[in-house]
C-alpha positions as CSV (number, residue, x, y, z in Angstrom):
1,X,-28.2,24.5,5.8
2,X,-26.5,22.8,2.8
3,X,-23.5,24.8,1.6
4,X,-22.4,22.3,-1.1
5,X,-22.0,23.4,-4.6
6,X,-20.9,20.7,-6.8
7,X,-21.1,23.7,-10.2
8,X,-18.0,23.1,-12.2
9,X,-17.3,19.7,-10.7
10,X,-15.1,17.7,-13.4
11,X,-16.7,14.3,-14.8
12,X,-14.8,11.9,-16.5
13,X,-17.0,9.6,-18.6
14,X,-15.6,6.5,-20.0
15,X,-17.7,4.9,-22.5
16,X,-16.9,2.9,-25.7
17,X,-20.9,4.0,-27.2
18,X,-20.1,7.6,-29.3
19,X,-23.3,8.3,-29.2
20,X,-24.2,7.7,-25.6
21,X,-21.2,9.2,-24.4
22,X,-21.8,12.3,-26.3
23,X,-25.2,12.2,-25.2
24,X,-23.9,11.7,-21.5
25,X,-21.9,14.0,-22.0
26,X,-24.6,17.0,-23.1
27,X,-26.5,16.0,-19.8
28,X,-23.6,17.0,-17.3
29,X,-22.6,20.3,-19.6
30,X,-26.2,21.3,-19.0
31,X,-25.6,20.6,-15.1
32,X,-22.8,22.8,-15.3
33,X,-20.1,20.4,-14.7
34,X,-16.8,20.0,-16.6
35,X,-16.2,17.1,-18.5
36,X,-13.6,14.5,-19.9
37,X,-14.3,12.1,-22.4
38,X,-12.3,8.3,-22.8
39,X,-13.3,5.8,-25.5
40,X,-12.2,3.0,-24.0
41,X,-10.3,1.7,-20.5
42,X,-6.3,2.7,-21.8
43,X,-7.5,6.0,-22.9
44,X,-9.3,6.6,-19.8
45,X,-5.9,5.7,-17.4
46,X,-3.8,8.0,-20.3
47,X,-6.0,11.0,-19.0
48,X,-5.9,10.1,-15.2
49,X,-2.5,9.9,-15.2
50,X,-2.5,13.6,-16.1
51,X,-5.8,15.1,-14.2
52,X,-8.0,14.5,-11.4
53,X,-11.6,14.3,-12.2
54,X,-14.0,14.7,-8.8
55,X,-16.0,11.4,-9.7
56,X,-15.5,9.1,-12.9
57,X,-18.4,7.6,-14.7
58,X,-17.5,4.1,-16.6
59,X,-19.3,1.6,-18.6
60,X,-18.1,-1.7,-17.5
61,X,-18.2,-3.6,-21.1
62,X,-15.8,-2.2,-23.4
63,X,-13.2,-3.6,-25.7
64,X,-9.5,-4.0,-24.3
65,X,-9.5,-2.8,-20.8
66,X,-13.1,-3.4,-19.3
67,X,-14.7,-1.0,-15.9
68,X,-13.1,-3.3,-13.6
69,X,-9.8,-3.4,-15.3
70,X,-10.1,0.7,-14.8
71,X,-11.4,0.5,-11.3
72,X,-8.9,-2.1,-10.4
73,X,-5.9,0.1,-11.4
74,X,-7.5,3.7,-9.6
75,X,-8.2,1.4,-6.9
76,X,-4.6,-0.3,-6.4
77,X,-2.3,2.2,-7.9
78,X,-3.5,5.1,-7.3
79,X,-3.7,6.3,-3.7
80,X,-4.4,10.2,-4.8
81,X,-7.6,9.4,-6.2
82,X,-8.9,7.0,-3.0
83,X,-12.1,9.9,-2.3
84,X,-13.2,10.0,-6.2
85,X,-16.3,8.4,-6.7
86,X,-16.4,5.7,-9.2
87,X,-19.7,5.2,-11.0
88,X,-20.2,2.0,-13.4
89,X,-22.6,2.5,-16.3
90,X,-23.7,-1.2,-17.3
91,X,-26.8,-3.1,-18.8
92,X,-25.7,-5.7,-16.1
93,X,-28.0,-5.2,-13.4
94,X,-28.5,-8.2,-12.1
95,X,-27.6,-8.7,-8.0
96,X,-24.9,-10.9,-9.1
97,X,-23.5,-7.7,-11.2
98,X,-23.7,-5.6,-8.8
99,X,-22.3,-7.8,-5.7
100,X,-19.3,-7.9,-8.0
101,X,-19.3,-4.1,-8.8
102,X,-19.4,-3.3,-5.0
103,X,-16.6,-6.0,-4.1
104,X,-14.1,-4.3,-6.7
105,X,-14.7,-0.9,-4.9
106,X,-17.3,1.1,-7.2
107,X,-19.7,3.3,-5.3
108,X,-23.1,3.1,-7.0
109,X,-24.3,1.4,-10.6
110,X,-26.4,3.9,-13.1
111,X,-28.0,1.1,-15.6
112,X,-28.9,1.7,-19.4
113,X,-30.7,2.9,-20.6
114,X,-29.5,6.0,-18.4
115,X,-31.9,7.9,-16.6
116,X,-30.6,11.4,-17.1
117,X,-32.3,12.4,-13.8
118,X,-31.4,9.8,-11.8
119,X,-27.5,10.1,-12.7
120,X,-27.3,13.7,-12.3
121,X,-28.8,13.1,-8.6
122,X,-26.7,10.1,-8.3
123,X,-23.6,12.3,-9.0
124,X,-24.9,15.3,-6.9
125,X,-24.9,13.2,-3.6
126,X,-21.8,11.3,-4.5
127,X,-20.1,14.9,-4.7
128,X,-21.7,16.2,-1.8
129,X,-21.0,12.9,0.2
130,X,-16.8,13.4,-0.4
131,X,-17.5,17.0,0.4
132,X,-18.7,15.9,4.0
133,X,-15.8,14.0,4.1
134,X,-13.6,16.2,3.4
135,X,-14.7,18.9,6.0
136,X,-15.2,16.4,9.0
137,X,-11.4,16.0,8.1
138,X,-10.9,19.5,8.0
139,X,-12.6,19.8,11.2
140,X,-10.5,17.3,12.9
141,X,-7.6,19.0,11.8
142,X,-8.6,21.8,13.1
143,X,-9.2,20.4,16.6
144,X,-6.0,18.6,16.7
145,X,-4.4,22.4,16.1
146,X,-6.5,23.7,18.9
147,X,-5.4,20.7,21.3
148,X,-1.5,21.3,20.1
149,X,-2.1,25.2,21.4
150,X,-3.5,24.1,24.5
151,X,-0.6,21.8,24.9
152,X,1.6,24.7,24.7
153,X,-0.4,27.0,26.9
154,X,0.1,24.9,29.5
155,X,3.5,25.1,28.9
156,X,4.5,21.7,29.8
157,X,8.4,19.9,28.3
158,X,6.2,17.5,26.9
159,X,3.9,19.7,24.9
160,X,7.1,21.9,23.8
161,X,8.8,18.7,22.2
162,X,5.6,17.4,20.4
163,X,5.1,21.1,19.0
164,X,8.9,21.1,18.0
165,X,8.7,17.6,16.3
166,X,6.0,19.2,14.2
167,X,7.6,22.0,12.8
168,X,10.3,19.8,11.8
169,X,8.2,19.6,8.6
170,X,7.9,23.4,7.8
171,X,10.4,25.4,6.2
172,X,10.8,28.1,9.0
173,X,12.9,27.3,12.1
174,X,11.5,27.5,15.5
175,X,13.7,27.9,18.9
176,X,12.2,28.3,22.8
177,X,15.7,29.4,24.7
178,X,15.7,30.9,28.7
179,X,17.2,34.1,29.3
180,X,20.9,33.2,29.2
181,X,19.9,31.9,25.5
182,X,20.1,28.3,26.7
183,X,18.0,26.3,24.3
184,X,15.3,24.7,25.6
185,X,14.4,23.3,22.1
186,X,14.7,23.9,18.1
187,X,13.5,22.4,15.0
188,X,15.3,20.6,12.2
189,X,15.7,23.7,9.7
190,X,16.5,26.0,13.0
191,X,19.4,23.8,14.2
192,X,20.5,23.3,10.2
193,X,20.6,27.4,10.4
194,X,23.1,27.1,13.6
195,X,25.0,24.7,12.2
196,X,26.2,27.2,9.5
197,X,27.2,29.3,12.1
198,X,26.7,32.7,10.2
199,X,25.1,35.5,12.4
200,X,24.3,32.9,15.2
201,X,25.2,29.4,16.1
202,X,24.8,27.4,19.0
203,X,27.8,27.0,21.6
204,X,27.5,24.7,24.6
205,X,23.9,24.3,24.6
206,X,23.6,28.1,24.4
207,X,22.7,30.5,21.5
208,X,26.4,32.0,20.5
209,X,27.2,34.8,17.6
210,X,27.0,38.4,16.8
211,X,22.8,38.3,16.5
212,X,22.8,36.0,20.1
213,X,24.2,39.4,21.5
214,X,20.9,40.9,19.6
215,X,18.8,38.0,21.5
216,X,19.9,38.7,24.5
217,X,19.3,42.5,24.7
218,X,15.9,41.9,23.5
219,X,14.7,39.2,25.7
220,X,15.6,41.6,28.3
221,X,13.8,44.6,27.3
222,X,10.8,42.4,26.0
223,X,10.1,40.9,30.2
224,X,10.9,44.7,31.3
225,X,8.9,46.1,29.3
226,X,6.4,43.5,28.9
227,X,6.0,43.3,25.4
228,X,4.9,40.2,24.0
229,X,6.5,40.1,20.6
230,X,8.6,42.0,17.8
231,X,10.1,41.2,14.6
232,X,13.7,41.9,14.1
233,X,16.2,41.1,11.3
234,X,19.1,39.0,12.7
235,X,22.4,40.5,10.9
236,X,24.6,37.9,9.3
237,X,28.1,39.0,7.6
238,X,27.8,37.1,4.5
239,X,24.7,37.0,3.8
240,X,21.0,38.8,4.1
241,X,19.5,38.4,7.3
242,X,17.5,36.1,9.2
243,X,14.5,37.5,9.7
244,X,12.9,36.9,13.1
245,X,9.9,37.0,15.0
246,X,10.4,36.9,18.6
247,X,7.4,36.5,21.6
248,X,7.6,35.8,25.2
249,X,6.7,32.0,25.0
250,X,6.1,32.4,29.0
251,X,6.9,34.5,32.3
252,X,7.3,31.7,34.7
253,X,10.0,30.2,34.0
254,X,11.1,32.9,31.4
255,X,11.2,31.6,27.9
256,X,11.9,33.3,24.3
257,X,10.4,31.6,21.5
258,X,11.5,32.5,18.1
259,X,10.7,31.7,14.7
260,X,13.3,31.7,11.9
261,X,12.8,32.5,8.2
262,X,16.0,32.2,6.0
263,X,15.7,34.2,2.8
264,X,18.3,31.9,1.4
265,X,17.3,29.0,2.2
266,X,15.5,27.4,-0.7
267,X,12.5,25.3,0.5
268,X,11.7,22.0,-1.4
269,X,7.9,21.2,-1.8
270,X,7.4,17.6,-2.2
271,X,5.0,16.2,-4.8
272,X,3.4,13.7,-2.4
273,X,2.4,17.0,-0.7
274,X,0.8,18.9,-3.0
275,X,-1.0,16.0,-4.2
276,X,-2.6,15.7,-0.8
277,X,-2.8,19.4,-0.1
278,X,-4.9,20.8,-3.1
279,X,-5.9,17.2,-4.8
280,X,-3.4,17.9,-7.7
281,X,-2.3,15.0,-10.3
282,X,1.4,14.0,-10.3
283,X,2.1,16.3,-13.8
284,X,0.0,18.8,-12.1
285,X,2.2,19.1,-8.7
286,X,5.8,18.8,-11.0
287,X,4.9,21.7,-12.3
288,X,3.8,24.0,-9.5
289,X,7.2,22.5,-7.9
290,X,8.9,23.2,-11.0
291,X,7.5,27.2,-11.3
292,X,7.9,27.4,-7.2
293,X,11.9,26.5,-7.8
294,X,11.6,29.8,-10.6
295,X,11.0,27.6,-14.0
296,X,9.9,29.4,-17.0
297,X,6.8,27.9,-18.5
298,X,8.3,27.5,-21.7
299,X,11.6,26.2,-19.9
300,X,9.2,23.5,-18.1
301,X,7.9,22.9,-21.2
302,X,10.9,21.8,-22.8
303,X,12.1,19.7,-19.7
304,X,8.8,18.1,-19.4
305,X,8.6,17.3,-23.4
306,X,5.2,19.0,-23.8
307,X,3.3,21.5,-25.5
308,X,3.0,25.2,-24.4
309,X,-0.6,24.4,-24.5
310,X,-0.7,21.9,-22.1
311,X,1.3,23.6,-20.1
312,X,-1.8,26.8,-19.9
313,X,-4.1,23.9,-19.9
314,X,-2.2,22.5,-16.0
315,X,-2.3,25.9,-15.1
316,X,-6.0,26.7,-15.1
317,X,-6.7,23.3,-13.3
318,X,-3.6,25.0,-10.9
319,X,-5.2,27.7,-10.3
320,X,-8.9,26.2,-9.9
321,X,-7.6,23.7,-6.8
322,X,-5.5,26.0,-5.2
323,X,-8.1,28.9,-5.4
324,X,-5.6,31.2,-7.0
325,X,-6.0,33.4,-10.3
326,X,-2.3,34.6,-11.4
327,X,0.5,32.8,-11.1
328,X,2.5,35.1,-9.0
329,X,-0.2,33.8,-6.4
330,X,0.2,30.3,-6.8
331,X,3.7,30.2,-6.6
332,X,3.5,32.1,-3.5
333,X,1.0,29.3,-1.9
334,X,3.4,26.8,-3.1
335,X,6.4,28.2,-1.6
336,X,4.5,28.9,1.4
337,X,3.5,25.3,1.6
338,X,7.4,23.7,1.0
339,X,9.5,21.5,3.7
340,X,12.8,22.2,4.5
341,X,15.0,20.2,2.2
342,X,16.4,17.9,4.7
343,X,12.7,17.0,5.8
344,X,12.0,16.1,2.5
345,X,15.1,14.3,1.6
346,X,14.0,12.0,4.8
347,X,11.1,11.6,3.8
């Protein structure tokens, strides 16, 4: 069963021709995709340095920067766009011209004069090719989460470090301890949250402060009672509290494993990461980042130099890649996607 729908896909054509461009251009809009429209080679790298078309159509002779010039810059600069098709419209079809085309990374020649059908299936299984790409990926995400869990069913010191060393990249803090509160192990941002020593610290290798005494009454009633997990808010006296959710990691030996959420600590989402995440352009991800840190949009206007317009414009390509439709929403998914700050200072 094919599950692909390319409707709404976003075509950048590149082509010095007006009227074959425009022409071009009619053809996809029919299709239903979304398009983008350069003259010439700088104009097309002016509008890829702000979006991210799914594939890129692009006449190889043009005045000033020619198809290869374009292709060699995506190609060498410009890691975030590595799974983009890139399609050469030429009247150069001969093997020679299209040895060449291949060698500088393009992934298929359309030759003029275009055969409307022909590039609108050319495109179609282009699209649907980096969509099967994507989702083998996906899938072997997912089985490398499945073999983590299955690490830490088994419950061995090994498995518990590798899982630990992971979460060293989210913003939440994760601790296994014994029952005495010894720690068994912690994350970066959960060991940051002890060393501020507010509500709870750690004190020879143990978990020490008012909210350890909280731990320590609930790991007990939690292997009584044989409960497997609660959520609790740990008091500190300055400040809200952590908030907590704490499960019986295992029975034999006895291990509490917690997972920390600091309303005060201010995650930090890296653009590198949000580019990769959702497939945004580098403006695109400053300015999630920048409404994710609480930035007004006319306040990111002004810091960014740009128009309240473009601004709206970013934000409905935001909300198409992340699958969100208010910004309350996408804020949410990017806060929910941000790195501890020390994780991304390292980084």
């Amino acid at each position: 069963m094919n599950d692909f729908d390319d409707s709404g896909a976003l075509i950048l054509c590149v082509e010095d021709e007006d009227d074959l461009r425009n022409d071009i251009v009619e053809e996809l809009q029919a299709a239903g995709y979304r398009t983008l429209e350069a003259g010439d080679g700088h104009a097309a790298l002016a509008i890829l340095a702000e979006q991210k078309p799914d594939l890129v159509l692009c006449d190889i002779t043009m005045p000033g920067l020619d198809g290869y010039g374009v292709m060699r810059e995506l190609r060498t600069k410009r890691a975030d766009m590595a799974d983009v098709p890139f399609l050469f419209l030429t009247a150069l079809a001969g093997r020679a011209d299209v040895i060449q085309g291949k060698a500088a990374g393009a992934d298929d020649y359309l030759v003029k004069p275009i055969d409307y059908d022909i590039m609108l299936a050319t495109i179609r299984s282009r699209l649907a090719q980096v969509h099967r790409i994507r989702r083998n990926i996906d899938a072997e995400i997912a089985e490398t989460r499945r073999g983590l869990a299955a690490a830490i069913v088994e419950r061995s010191q090994e498995a518990v470090a590798l899982v630990a060393s992971t979460l060293d990249r989210m913003a939440a803090g994760f601790v296994l301890v014994e029952p005495a509160l010894e720690l068994v192990q912690a994350n970066a941002t959960a060991r940051a949250i002890f060393e501020e020593a507010d509500g709870v610290s750690l004190r020879g290798g143990k978990l020490a402060g008012v909210s350890a005494q909280t731990l320590r009454r609930l790991f007990v009633e939690m292997v009584e009672q044989g409960k497997s997990g609660r959520a609790i808010a740990l008091e500190r006296p300055y400040r809200r509290p952590l908030l907590a959710q704490v499960s019986v990691f295992s029975s034999e030996p006895a291990r509490l494993a917690l997972v920390l959420l600091d309303p005060d600590r201010q995650p930090v989402l890296s653009s590198e990461v949000a580019i990769q995440m959702y497939g945004l352009t580098p403006t695109e991800a400053k300015i999630a980042i920048a409404l994710a840190g609480g930035k007004r949009t006319d306040e990111i206007a002004d810091d960014f130099s740009i128009a309240a317009t473009t601004i709206s414009f970013h934000l409905q390509n935001l909300f198409r890649k992340t699958q969100t439709t208010r910004q309350s929403d996408l804020i949410a998914l990017m806060l929910r996607s941000a790195l501890p700050a020390e994780a991304a200072a390292a980084n």
